[in-house]
KEROMI-588568 format. One record per residue (C-alpha): residue number from 1; residue in one letter; x, y, z. Coordinates in pm, 1 decimal. Example, Ala and Ser with C-alpha at 12.3 -4.5 7.8 and 13.67 -1.06 7.14 Angstrom:
> 1:A:1230.0:-450.0:780.0
> 2:S:1367.0:-106.0:714.0
//
This chain:
> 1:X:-2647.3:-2988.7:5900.0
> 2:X:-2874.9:-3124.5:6125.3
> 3:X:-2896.3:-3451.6:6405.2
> 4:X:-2941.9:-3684.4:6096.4
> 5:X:-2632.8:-3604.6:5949.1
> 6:X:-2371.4:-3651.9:6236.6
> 7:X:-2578.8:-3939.7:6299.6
> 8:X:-2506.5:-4061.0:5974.4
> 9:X:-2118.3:-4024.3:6028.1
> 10:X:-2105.2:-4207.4:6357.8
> 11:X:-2288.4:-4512.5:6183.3
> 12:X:-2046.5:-4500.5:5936.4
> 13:X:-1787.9:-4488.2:6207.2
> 14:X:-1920.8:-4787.6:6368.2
> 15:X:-1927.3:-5021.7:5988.8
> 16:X:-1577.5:-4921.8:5999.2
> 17:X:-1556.6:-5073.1:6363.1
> 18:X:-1761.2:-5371.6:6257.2
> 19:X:-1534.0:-5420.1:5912.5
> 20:X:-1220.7:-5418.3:6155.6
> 21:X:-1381.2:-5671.3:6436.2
> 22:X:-1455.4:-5437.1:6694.1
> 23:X:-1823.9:-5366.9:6818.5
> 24:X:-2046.3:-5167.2:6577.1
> 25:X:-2019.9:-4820.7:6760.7
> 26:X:-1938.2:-4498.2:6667.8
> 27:X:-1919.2:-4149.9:6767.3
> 28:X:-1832.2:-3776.4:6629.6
> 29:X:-1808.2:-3431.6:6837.9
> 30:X:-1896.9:-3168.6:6657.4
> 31:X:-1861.9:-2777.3:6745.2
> 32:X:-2063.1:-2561.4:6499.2
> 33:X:-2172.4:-2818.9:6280.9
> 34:X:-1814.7:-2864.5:6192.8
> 35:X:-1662.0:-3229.0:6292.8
> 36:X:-1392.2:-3227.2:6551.3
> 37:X:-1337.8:-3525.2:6631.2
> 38:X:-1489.6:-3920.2:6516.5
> 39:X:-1435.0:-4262.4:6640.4
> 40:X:-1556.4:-4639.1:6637.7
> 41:X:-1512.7:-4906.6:6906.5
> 42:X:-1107.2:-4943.7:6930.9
> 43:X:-1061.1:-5193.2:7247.3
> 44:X:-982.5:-5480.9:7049.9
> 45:X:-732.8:-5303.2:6787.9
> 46:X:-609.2:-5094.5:7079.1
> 47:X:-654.8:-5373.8:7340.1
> 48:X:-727.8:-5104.6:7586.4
> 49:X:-1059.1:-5153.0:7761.4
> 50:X:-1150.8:-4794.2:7782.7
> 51:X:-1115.1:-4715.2:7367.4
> 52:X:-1485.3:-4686.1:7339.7
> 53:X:-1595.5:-4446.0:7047.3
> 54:X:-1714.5:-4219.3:7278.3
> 55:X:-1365.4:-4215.7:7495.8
> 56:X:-1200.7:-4272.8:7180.8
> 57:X:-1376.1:-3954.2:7008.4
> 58:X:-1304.7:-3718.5:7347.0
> 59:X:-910.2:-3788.1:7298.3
> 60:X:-876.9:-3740.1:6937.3
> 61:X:-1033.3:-3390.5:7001.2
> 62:X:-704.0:-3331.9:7185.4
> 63:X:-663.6:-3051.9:7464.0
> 64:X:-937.0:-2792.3:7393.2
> 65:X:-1071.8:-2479.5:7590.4
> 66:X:-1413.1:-2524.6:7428.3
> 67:X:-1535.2:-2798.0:7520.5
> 68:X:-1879.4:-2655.3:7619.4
> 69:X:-1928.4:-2569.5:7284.4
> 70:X:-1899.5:-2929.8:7192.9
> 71:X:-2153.5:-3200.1:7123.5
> 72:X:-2131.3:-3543.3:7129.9
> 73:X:-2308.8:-3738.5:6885.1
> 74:X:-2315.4:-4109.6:6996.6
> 75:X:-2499.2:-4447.9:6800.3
> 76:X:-2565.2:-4600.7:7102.7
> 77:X:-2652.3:-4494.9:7496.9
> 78:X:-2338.6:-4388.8:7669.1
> 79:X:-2207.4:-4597.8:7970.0
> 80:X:-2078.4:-4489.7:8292.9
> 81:X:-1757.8:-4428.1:8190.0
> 82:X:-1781.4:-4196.5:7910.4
> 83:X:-2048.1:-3977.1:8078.2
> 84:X:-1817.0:-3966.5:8352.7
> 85:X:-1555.6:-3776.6:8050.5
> 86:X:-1850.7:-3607.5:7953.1
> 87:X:-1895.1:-3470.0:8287.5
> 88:X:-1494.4:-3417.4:8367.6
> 89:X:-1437.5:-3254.4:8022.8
> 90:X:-1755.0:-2996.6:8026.0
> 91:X:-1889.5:-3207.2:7698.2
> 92:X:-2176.1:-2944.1:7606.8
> 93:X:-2424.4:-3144.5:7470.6
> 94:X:-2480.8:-3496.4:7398.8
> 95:X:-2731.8:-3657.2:7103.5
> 96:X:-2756.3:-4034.8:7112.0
> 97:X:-2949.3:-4170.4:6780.5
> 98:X:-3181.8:-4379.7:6990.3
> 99:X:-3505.3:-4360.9:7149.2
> 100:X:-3542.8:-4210.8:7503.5
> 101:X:-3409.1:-4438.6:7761.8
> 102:X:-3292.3:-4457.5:8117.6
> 103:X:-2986.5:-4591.2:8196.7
> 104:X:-2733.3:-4510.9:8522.0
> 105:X:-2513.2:-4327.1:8269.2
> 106:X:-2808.4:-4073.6:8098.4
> 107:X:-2933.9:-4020.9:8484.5
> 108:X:-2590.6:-3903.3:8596.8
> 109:X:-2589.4:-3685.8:8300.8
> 110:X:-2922.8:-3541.4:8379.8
> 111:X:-2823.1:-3495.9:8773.8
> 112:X:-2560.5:-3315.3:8643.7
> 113:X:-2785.8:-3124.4:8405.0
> 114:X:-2604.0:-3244.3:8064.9
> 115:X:-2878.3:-3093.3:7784.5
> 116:X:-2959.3:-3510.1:7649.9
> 117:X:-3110.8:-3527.6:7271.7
> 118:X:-3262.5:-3864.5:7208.1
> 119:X:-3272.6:-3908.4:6794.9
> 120:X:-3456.4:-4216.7:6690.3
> 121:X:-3193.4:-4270.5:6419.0
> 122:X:-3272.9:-4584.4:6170.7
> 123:X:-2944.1:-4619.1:6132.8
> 124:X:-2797.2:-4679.9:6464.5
> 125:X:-3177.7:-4865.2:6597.8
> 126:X:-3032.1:-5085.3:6307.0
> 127:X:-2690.2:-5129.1:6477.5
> 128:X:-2857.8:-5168.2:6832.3
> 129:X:-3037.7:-5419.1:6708.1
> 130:X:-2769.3:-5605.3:6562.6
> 131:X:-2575.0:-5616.3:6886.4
> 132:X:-2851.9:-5773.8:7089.6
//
């Protein structure tokens, strides 16, 4: 399995958001190309501000000693908050399906020397476009 196909899953994590009124955003952490863990946008189901799929994803993983061995495939650029988790948790990698980009979140990743992928992914460049 490759980018494209965890890609895949977290866009079909975020329709499942989108079916259930959330925002369309999804996210899956994977440790050798085997799914851990997979999430969409929960705030509004959850009403907890902080259920983002990325958040959301990290917790359903549960307590792990492996976490550097885990990457985080994301359909959208992560904020503050979750690369915060990402940073407290040891997150190994993280892949967003979008293009290149530099937001406050990906440059405290990359002061912190978090190995970034940037995946042009048509399916989540569809969802970002959709939510602007």
């Amino acid at each position: 399995m490759h980018h494209e196909t965890f890609l895949d899953i977290a866009c079909t994590e975020a329709g499942e958001g989108k079916a259930a009124g959330e925002r369309p955003a999804g996210a899956v952490l994977v440790k050798d190309q085997v799914v851990v863990a997979r999430s969409h946008d929960r705030c509004r189901a959850l009403d907890d501000p902080v259920a983002t799929p990325e958040m959301d994803c990290i917790r359903r993983a549960g307590r792990r000693n492996d976490q550097k061995e885990l990457t985080l495939y994301s359909t959208r650029y992560p904020d503050l908050l979750a690369a915060g988790t990402i940073l407290q948790f040891s997150i190994g990698r993280v892949v967003v399906g979008l293009p290149e980009a530099d937001t406050p979140a990906i440059a405290l990743l990359r002061d912190r020397s978090v190995p970034l992928e940037f995946a042009s992914h048509a399916g989540c460049l569809a969802l970002s476009e959709a939510a602007s």
